[in-house]
Biotite code that builds the C-alpha atoms (Angstrom):
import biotite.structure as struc

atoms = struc.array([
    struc.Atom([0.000, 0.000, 0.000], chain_id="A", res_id=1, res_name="UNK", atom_name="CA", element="C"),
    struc.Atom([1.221, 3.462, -0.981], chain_id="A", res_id=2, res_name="UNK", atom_name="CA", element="C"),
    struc.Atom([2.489, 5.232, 2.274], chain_id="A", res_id=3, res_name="UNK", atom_name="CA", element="C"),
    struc.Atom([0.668, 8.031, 1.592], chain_id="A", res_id=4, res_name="UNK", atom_name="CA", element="C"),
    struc.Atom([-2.672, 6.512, 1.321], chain_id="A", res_id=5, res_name="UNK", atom_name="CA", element="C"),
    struc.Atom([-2.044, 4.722, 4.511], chain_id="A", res_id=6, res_name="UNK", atom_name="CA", element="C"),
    struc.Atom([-1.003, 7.681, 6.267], chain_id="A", res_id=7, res_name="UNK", atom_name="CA", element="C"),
    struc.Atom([-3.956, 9.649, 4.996], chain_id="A", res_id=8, res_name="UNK", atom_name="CA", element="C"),
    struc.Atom([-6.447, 6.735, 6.095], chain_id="A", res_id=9, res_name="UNK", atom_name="CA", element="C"),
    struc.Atom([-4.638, 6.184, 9.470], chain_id="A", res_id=10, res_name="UNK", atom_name="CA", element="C"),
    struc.Atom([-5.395, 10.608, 10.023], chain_id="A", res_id=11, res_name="UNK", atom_name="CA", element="C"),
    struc.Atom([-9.274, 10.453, 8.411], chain_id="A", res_id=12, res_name="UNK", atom_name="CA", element="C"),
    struc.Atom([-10.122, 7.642, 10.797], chain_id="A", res_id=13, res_name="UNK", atom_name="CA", element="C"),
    struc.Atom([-9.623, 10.040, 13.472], chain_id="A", res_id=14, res_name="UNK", atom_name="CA", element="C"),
    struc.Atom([-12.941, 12.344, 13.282], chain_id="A", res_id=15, res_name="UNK", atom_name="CA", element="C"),
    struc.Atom([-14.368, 8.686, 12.585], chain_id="A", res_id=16, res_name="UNK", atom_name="CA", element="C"),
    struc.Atom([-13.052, 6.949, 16.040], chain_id="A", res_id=17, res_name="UNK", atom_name="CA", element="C"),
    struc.Atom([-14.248, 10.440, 17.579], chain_id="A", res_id=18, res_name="UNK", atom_name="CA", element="C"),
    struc.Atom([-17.485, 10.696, 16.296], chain_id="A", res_id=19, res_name="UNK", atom_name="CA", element="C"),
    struc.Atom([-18.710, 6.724, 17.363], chain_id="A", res_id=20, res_name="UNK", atom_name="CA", element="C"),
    struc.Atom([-16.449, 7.391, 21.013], chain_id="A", res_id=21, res_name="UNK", atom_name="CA", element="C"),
    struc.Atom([-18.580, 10.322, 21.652], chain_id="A", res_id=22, res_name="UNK", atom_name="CA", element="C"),
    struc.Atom([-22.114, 9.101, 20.053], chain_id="A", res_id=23, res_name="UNK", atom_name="CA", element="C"),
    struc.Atom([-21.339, 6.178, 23.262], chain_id="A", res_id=24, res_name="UNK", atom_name="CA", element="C"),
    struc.Atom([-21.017, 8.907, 25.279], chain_id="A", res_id=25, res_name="UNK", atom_name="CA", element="C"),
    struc.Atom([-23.989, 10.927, 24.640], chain_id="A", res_id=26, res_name="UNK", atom_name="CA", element="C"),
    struc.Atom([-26.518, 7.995, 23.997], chain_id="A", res_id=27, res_name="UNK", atom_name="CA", element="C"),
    struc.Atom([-25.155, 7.110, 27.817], chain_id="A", res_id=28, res_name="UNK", atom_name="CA", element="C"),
    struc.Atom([-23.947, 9.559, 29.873], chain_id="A", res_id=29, res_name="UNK", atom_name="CA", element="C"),
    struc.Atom([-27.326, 11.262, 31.476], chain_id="A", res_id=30, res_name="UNK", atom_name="CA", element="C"),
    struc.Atom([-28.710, 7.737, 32.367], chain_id="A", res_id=31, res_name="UNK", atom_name="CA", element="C"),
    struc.Atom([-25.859, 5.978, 33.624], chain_id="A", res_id=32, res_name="UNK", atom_name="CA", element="C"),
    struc.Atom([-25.086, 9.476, 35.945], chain_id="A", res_id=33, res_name="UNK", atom_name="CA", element="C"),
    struc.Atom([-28.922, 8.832, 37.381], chain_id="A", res_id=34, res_name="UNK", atom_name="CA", element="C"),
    struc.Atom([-28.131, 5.256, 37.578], chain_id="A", res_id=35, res_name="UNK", atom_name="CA", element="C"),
    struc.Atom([-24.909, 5.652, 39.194], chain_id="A", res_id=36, res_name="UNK", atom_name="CA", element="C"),
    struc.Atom([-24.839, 8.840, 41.217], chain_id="A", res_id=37, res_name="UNK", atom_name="CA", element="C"),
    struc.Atom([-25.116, 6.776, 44.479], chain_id="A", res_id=38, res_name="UNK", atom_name="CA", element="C"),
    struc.Atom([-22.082, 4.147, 43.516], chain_id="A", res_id=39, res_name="UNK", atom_name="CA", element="C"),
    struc.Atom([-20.152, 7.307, 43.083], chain_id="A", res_id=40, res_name="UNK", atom_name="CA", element="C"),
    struc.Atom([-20.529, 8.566, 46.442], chain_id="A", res_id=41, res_name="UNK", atom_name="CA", element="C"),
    struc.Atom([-19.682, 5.339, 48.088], chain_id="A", res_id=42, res_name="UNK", atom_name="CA", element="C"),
    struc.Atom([-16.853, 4.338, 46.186], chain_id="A", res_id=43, res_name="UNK", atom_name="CA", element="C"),
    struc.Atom([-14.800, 7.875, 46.072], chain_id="A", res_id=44, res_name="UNK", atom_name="CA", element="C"),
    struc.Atom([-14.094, 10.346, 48.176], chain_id="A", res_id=45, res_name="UNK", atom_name="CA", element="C"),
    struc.Atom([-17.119, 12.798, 48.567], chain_id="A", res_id=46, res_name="UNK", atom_name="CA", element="C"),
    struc.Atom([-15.119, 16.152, 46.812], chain_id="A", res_id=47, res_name="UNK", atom_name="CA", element="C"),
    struc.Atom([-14.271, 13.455, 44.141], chain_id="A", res_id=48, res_name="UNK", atom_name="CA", element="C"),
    struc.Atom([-17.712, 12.033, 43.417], chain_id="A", res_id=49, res_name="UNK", atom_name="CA", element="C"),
    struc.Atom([-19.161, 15.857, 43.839], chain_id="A", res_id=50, res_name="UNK", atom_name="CA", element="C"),
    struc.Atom([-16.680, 16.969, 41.274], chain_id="A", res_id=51, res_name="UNK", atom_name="CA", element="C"),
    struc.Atom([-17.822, 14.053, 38.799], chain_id="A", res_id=52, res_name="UNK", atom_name="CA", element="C"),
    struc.Atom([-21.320, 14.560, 39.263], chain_id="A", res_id=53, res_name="UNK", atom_name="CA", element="C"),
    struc.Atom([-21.279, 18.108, 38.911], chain_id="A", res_id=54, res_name="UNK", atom_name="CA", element="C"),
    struc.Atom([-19.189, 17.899, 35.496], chain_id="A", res_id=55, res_name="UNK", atom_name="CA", element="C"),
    struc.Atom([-21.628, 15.555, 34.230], chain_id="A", res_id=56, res_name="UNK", atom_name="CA", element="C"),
    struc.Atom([-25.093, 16.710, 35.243], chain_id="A", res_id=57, res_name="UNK", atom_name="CA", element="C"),
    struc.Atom([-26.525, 17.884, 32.335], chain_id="A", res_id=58, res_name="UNK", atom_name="CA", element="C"),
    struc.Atom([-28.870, 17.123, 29.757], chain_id="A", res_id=59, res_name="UNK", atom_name="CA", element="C"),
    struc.Atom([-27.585, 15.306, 26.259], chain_id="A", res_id=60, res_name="UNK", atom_name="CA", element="C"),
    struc.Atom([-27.917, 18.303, 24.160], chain_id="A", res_id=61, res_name="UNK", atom_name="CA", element="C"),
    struc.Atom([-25.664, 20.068, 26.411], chain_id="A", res_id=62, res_name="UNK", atom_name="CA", element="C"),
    struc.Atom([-23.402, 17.516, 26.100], chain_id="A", res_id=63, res_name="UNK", atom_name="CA", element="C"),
    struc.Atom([-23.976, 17.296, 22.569], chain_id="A", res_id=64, res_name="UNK", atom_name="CA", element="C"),
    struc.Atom([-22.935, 21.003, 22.427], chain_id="A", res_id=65, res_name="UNK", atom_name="CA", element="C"),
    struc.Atom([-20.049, 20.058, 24.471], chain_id="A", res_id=66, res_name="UNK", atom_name="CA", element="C"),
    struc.Atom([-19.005, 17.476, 21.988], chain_id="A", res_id=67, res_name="UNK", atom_name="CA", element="C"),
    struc.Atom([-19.705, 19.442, 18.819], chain_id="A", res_id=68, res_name="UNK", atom_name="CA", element="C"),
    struc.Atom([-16.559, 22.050, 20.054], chain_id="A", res_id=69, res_name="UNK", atom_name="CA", element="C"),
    struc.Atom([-14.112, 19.164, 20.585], chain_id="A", res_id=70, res_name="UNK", atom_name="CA", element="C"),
    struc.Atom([-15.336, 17.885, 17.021], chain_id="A", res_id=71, res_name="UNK", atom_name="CA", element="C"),
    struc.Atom([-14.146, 21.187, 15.505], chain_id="A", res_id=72, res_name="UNK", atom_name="CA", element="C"),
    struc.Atom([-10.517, 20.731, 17.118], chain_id="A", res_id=73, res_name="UNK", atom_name="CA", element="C"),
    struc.Atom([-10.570, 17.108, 15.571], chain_id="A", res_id=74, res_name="UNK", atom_name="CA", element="C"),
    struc.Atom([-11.329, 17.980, 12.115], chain_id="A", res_id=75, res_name="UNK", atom_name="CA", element="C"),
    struc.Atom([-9.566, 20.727, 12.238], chain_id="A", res_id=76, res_name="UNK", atom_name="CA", element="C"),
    struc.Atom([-6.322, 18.774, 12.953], chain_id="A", res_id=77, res_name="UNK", atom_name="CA", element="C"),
    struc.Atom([-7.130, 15.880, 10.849], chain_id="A", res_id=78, res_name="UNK", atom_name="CA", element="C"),
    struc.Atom([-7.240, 18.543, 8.111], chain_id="A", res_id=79, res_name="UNK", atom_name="CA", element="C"),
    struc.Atom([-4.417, 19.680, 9.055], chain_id="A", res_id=80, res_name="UNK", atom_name="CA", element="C"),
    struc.Atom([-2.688, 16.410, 9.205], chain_id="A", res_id=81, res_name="UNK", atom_name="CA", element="C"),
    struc.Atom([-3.849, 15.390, 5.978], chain_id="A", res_id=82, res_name="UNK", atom_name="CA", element="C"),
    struc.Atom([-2.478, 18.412, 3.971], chain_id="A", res_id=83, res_name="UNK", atom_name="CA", element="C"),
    struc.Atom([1.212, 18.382, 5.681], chain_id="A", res_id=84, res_name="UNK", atom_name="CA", element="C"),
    struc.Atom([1.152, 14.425, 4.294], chain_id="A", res_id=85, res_name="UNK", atom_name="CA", element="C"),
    struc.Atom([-0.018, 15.537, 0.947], chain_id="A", res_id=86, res_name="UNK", atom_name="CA", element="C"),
    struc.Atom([2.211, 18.656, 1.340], chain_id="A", res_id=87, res_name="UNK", atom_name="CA", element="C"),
    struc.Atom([-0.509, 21.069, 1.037], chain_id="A", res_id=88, res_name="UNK", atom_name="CA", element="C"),
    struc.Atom([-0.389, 24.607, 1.659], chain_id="A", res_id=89, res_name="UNK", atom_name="CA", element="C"),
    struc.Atom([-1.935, 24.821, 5.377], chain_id="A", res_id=90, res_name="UNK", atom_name="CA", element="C"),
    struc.Atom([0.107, 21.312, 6.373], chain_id="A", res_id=91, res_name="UNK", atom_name="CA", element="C"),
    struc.Atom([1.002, 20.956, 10.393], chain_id="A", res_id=92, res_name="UNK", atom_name="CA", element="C"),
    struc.Atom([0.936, 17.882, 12.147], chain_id="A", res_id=93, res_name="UNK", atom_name="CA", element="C"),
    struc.Atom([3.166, 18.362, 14.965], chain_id="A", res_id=94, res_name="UNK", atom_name="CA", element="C"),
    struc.Atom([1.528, 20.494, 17.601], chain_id="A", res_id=95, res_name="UNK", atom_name="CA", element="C"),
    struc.Atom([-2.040, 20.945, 17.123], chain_id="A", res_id=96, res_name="UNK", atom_name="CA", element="C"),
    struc.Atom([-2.477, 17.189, 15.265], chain_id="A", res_id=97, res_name="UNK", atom_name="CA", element="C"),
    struc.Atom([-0.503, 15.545, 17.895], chain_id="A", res_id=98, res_name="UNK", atom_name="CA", element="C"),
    struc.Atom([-1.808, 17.147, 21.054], chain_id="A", res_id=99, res_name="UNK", atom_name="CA", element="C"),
    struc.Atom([-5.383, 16.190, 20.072], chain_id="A", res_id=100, res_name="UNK", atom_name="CA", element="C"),
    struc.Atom([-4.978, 12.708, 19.184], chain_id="A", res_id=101, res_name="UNK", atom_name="CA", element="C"),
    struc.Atom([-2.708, 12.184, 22.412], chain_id="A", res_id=102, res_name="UNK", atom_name="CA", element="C"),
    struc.Atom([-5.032, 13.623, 24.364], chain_id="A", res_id=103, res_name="UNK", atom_name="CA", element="C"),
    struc.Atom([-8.165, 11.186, 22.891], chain_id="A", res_id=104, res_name="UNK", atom_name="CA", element="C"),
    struc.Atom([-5.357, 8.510, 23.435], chain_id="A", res_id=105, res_name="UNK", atom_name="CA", element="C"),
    struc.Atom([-5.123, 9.372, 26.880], chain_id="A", res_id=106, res_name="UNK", atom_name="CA", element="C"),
    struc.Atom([-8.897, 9.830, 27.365], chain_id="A", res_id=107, res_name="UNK", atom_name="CA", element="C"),
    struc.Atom([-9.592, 6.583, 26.516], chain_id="A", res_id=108, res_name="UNK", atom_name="CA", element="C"),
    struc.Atom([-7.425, 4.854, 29.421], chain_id="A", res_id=109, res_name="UNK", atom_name="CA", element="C"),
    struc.Atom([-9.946, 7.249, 32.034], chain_id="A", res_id=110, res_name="UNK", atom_name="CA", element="C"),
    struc.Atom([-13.175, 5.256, 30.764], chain_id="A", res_id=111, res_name="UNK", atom_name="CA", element="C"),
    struc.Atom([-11.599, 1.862, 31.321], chain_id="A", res_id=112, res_name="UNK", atom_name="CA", element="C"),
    struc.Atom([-9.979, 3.817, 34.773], chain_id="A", res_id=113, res_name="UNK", atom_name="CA", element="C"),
    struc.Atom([-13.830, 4.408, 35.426], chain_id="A", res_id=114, res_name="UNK", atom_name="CA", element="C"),
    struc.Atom([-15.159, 0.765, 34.627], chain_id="A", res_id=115, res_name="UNK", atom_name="CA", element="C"),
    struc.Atom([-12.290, -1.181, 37.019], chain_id="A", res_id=116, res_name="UNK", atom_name="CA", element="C"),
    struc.Atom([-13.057, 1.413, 39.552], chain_id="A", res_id=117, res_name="UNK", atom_name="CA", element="C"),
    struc.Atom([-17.220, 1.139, 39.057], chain_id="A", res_id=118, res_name="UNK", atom_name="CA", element="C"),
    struc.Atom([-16.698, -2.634, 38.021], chain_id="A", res_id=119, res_name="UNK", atom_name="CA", element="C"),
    struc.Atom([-19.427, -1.695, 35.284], chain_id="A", res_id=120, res_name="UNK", atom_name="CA", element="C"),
    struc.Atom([-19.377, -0.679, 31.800], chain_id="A", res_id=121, res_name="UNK", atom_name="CA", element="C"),
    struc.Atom([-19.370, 3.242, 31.733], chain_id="A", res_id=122, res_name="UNK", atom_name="CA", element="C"),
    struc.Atom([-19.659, 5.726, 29.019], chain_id="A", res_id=123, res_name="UNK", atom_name="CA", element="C"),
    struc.Atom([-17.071, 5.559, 26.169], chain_id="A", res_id=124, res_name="UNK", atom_name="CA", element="C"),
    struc.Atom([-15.458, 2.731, 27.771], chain_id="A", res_id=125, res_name="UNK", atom_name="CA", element="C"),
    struc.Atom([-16.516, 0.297, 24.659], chain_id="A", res_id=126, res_name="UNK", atom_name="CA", element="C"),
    struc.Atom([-14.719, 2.437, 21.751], chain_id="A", res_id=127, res_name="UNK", atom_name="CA", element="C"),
    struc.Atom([-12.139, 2.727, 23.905], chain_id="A", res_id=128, res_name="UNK", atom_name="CA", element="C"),
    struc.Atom([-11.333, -1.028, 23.173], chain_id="A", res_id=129, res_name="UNK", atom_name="CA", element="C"),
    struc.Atom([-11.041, 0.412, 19.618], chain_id="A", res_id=130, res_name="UNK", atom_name="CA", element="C"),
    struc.Atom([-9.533, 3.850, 20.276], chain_id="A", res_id=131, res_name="UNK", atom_name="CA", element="C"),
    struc.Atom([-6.171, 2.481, 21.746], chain_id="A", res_id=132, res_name="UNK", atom_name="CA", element="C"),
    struc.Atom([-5.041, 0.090, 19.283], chain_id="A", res_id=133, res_name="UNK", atom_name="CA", element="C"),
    struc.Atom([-6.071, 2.656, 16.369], chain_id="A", res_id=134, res_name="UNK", atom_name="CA", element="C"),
    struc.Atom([-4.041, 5.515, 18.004], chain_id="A", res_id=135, res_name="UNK", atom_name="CA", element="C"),
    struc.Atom([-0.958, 2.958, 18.779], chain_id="A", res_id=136, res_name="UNK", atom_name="CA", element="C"),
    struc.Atom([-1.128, 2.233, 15.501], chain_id="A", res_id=137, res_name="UNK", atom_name="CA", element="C"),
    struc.Atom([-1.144, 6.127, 14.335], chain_id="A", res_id=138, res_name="UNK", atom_name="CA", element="C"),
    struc.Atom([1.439, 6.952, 16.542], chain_id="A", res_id=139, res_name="UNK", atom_name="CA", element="C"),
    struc.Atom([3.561, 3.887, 15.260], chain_id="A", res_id=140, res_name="UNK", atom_name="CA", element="C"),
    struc.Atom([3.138, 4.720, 11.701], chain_id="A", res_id=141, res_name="UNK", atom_name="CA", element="C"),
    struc.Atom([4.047, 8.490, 11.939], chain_id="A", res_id=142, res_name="UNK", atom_name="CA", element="C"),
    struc.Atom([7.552, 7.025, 14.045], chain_id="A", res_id=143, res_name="UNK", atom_name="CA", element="C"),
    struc.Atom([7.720, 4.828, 11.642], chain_id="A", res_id=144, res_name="UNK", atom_name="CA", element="C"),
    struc.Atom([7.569, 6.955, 8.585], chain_id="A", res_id=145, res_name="UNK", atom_name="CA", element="C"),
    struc.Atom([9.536, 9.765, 9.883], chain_id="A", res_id=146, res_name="UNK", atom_name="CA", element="C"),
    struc.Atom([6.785, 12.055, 10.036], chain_id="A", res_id=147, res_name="UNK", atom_name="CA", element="C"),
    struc.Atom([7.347, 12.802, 13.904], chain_id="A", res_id=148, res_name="UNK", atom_name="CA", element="C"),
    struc.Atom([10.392, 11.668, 15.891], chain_id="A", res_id=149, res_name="UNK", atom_name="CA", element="C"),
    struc.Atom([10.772, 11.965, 19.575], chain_id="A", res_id=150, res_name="UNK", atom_name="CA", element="C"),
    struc.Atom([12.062, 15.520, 19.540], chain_id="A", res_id=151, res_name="UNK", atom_name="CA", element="C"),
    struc.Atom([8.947, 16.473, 17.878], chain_id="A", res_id=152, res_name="UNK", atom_name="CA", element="C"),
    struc.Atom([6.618, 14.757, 20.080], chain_id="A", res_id=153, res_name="UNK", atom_name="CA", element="C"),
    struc.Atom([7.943, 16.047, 22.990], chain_id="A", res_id=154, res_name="UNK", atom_name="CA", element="C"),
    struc.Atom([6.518, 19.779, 22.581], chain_id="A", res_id=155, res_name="UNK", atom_name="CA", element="C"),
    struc.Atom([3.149, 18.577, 21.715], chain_id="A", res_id=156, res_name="UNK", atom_name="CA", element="C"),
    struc.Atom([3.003, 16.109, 24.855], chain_id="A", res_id=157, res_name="UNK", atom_name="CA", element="C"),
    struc.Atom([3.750, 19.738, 27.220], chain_id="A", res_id=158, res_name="UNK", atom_name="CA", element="C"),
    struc.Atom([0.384, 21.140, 25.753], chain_id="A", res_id=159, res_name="UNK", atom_name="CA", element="C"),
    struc.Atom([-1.596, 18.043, 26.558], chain_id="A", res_id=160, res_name="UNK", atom_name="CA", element="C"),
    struc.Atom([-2.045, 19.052, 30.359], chain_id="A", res_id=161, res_name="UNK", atom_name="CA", element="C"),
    struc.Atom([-3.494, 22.478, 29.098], chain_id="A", res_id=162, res_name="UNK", atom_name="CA", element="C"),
    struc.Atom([-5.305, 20.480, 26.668], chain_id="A", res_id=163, res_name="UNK", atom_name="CA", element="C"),
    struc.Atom([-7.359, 18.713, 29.498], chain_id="A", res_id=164, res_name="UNK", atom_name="CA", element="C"),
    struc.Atom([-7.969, 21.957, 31.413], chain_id="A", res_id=165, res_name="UNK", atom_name="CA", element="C"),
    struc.Atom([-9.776, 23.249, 27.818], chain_id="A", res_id=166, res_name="UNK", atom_name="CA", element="C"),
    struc.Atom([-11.393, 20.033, 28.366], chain_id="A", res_id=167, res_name="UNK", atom_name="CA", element="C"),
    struc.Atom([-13.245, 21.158, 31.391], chain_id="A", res_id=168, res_name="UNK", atom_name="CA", element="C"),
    struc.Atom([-13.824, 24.465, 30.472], chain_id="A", res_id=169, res_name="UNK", atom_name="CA", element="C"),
    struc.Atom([-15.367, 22.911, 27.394], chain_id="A", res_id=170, res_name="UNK", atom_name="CA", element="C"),
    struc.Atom([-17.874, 21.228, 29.546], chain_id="A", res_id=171, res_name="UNK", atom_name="CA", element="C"),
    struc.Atom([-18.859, 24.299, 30.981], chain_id="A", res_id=172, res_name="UNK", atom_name="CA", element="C"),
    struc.Atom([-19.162, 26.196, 27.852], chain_id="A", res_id=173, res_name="UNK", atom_name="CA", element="C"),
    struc.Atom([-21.669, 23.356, 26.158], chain_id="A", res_id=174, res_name="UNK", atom_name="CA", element="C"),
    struc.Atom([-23.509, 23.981, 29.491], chain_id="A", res_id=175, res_name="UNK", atom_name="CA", element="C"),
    struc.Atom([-23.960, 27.538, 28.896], chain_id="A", res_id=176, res_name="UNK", atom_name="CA", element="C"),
    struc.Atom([-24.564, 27.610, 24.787], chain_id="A", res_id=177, res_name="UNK", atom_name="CA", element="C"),
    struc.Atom([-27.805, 25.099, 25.829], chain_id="A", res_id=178, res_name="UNK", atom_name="CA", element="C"),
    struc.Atom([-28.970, 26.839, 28.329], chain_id="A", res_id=179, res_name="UNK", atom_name="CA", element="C"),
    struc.Atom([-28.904, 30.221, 26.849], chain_id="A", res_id=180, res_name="UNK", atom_name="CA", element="C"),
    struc.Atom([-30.371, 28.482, 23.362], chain_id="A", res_id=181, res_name="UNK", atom_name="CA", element="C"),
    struc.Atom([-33.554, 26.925, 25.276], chain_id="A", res_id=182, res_name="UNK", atom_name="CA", element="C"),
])
């Protein structure tokens, strides 16, 4: 298979792993909260469980909202991705591509975090199955192909920790776009 092609599959599965990852999480999230509130509060500490349940209380179309930000950051990268493969004009993979799909990477290992802890199946813990092997495989191919080396990687993995504080703030800011909208 033509590197290129495979490297411009690998990137455009991306929005596609995102899309069905967060789908599981919005078809689940306000029911298995309801459901689960109490199992919360007696399994983690009580700041903990009031921090979880207070991210998380809120309807599916704020979450939606929620979601539908991130999705912007993911094809924006992935579009970004793609042209710096096909050498395009608006081509950069190494800080904004990188940081998001390390972050979703990363993301992934909280839900199955959540279902040991919960010993249940939580929200997004199912694509996560799916989301780890396709980003080790991402990451392995760009190593692989010389399209990011260690020294490269290394910047975007600083941003990730301000990546997961836009995270929350993200949360809050699908909260207030519903609320304001109905």
């Amino acid at each position: 298979m033509d590197t290129t092609y495979y490297l411009l599959t690998l990137i455009w599965l991306f929005p596609i792993a995102f899309i069905f990852h967060d789908l599981e999480e919005i078809i689940m999230v306000e029911k298995w909260l309801k459901q689960n509130e109490v199992k919360l509060y007696q399994l983690l500490p009580k700041k903990m469980a009031d921090r979880i349940v207070k991210q998380f209380s809120m309807t599916t179309a704020q979450f939606s909202v929620a979601v539908l930000v991130i999705f912007l950051f993911v094809s924006t990268s992935t579009i970004l991705a793609g042209q710096y493969i096909v050498d395009g004009p608006f081509g950069n993979i190494y800080l904004f591509t990188v940081v998001v799909q390390l972050v979703f990477f990363l993301h992934a290992f909280t839900h199955i975090g959540q279902s040991i802890l919960l010993h249940s199946i939580t929200p997004g813990v199912i694509t996560s199955a799916i989301i780890i092997p396709y980003s080790s495989f991402l990451f392995l191919a760009l190593f692989e192909y010389g399209i990011i080396s260690w020294q490269t990687f290394g910047s975007p993995c600083r941003f990730c920790y301000l990546s997961f504080r836009c995270y929350f703030l993200h949360i809050g800011l699908g909260r207030r776009l519903d609320s304001d909208a109905w």
